[in-house]
N, C-alpha and C positions, 0 to 999 in steps of 0.2 A: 629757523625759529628755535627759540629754546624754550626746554622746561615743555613738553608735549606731553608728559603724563598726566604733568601737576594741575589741579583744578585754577580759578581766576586768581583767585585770592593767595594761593599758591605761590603763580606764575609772578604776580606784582609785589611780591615780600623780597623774590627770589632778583627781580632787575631791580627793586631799587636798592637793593644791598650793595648792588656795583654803581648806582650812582655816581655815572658816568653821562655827561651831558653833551651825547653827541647823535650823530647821524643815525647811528644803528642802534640807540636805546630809544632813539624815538620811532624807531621801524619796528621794533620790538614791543613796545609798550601798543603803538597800536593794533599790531596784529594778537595782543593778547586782548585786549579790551573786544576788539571782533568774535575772537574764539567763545568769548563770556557772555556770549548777546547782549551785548549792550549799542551793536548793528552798525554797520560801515559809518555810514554819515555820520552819526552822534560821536563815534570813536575818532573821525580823522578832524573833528572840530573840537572834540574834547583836548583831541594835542596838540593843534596849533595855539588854542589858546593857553594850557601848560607852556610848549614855546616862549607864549607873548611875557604871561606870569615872571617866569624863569628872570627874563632878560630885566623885564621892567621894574624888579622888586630885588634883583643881583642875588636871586636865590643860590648856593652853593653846595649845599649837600643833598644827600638822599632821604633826608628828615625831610626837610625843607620840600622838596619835590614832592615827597608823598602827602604831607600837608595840601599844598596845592592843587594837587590831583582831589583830594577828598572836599576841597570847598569847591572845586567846579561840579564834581558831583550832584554834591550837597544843592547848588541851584538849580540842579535838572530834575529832583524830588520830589515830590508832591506831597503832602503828608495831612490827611484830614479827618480829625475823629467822626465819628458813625455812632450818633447816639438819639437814641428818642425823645420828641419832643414832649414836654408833659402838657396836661391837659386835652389831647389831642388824640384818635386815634392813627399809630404809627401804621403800617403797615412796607415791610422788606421783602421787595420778592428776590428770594437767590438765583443765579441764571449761572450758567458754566456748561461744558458738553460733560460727555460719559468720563465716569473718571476720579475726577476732578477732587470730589466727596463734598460735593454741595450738604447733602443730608446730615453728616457727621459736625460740618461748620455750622446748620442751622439748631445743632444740640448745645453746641459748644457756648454760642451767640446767646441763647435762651439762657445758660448756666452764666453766664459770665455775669449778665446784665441784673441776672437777679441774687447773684454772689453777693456783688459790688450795691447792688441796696439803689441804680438803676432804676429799675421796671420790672415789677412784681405779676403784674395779670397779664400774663403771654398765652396767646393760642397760637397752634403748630398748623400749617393748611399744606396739605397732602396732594400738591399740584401735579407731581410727575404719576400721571395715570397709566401711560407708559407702558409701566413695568409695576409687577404685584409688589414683588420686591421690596420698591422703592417706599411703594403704601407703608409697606410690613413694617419695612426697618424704622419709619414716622412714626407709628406706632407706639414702635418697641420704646426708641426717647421720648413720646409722651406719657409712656408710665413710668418711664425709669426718675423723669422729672418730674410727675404727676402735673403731666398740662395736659389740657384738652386738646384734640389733633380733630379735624373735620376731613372729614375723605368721603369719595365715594368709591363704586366699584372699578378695579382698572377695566381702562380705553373708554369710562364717560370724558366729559368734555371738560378739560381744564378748567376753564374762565367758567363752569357752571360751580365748580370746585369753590372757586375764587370769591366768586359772588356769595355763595353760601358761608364762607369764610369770613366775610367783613360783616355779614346780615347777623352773624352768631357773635362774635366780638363785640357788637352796639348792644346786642340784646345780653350779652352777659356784662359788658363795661371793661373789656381788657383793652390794655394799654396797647399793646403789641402782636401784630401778627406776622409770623415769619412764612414764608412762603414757599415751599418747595415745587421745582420746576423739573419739567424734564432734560435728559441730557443731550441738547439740541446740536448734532454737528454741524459744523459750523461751515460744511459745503453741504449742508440738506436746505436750500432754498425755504420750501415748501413749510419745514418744521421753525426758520424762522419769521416766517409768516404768521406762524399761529403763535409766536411770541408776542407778536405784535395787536396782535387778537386779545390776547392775555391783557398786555397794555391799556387796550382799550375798554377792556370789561373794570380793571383797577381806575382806570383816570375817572369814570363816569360814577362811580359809585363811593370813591374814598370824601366827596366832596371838601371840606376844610382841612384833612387830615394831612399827614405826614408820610407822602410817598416815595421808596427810595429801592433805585433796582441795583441791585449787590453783583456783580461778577467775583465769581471765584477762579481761583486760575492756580496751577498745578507749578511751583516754583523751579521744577526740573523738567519740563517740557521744553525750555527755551525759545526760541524763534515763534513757535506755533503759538505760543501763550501771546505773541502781539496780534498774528494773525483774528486768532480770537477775538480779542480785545476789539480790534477794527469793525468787526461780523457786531456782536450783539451793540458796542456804543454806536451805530448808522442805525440798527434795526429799531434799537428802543432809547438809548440815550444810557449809560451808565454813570452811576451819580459817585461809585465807589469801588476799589476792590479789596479784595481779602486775598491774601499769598498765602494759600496751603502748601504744604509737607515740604516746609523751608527748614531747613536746619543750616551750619556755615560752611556744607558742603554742594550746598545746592546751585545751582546755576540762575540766583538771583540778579544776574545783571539785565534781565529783560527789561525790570524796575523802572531800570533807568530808563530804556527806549522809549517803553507806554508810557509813562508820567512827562518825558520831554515832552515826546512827539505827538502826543493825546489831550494832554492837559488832565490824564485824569487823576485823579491821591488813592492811595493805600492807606486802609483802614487800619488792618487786622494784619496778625501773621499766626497761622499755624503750627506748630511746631511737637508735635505728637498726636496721639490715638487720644490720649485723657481728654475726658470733658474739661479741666483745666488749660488745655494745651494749644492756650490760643491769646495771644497779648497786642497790645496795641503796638502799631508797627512804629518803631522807633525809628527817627533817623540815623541816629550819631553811632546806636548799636550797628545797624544794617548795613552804614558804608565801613566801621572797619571792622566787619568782617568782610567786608567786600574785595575789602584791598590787604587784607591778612594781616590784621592790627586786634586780632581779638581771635 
């Protein structure tokens, strides 16, 4: 194998500059696409179909190749904005394990959507009771944003949180409630149980409204980030996700794995600490960087 230091996007700048159409650039090209998580099966189908492309379209260069490479990509993508519905109460509960910075994304979300002229009357709901911490830090973004946060004391009961969250929202008339969750691992059976709890305290009480459960997922975690993925959409159904702490050194090829193999679309991406530091996930940006075109 070559190129073992260099990250994906790296590795695929570096073999398609030999753009060389043979046996061991295609042994090569798949063992990097593996390396990148982007996961055996997806990677040994993504190159026979490159293969098929190649032959059937008399591609010749390594322009050409890396082209082709980036449209098959491109259809294994999902790509779907995440935005509220007006007239309606929305309500987003964010879900991800420890880590992850579900809280810092649920600042960012509230900032972004009231930058952009969006959704203006947002309350903050203080789900991970968990940890004090967690409370504090909701807190601290609801005054730094000057929105209302609803909490109780940590280790009450989430879904009592919840309930109280959507009963303040009708009685004040906000648009949007974003929802903080705990950091549930994702082999704690038991803590995804009471997710599902959560679920059911949300479905019975949003009636007409706009319900949508958010996974956030850590874009250099690799492999595990599908694992996850699998855990909360069986437990509660994930309607979207959001890629934090991506920048074009990250090991974003999981992307590809969960959006093939899941069906589900990427919202949002992360890309720093700032309240700005968060855009809508682009496709055409994400694959070249993916494949070292950017």
């Amino acid at each position: 194998m070559i190129l073992k230091k260099k990250g994906l996007a790296g590795k695929l700048k570096e073999l398609f500059k030999l753009g060389k159409n043979d046996g061991a650039f295609f042994e090569d090209l798949e063992e990097i696409l593996i390396e990148g998580d982007i996961g055996v099966d997806t990677s040994v189908r993504l190159v026979e179909e490159l293969k098929e492309r190649i032959r059937r379209d008399k591609l010749k260069n390594n322009s050409d190749f890396l082209d082709a490479l980036k449209d098959l990509l491109m259809s294994c993508l999902k790509i779907e904005p995440l935005l509220p519905e007006p007239d309606k109460l929305n309500l987003f509960l964010i879900l991800g394990v420890n880590g992850v910075g579900k809280t810092t994304t649920i600042a960012k979300l509230a900032y972004y959507y009231r930058k952009n002229g969006i959704i203006r009357s947002i309350l903050l709901s203080a789900g991970d009771t968990f940890r004090a911490a967690a409370i504090d830090q909701l807190v601290l973004w609801g005054k730094r944003l000057k929105l209302p946060v609803v909490r109780q004391s940590p280790g009450a009961d989430p879904g009592a949180v919840i309930f109280d969250s959507i009963t303040s929202a009708r009685a004040k008339g906000a648009e949007l409630v974003l929802v903080d969750t705990a950091g549930r691992l994702h082999n704690k059976a038991h803590l995804v149980r009471e997710l599902v709890k959560i679920d059911k305290v949300v479905t019975s009480r949003i009636g007409g409204g706009n319900y949508k459960k958010i996974l956030v997922l850590d874009a250099t975690t690799g492999q595990n980030a599908m694992r996850q993925a699998e855990v909360f959409h069986e437990a509660v159904g994930v309607d979207s996700i959001i890629l934090a702490k991506y920048d074009s050194t990250a090991r974003g090829g999981i992307v590809i794995t969960i959006s093939k193999n899941l069906g589900l679309p990427f919202s949002f991406m992360g890309i720093g600490e700032k309240l700005d530091s968060i855009q809508l996930f682009d496709k055409d940006s994400y694959l070249e960087s993916l494949i070292g075109r950017q």
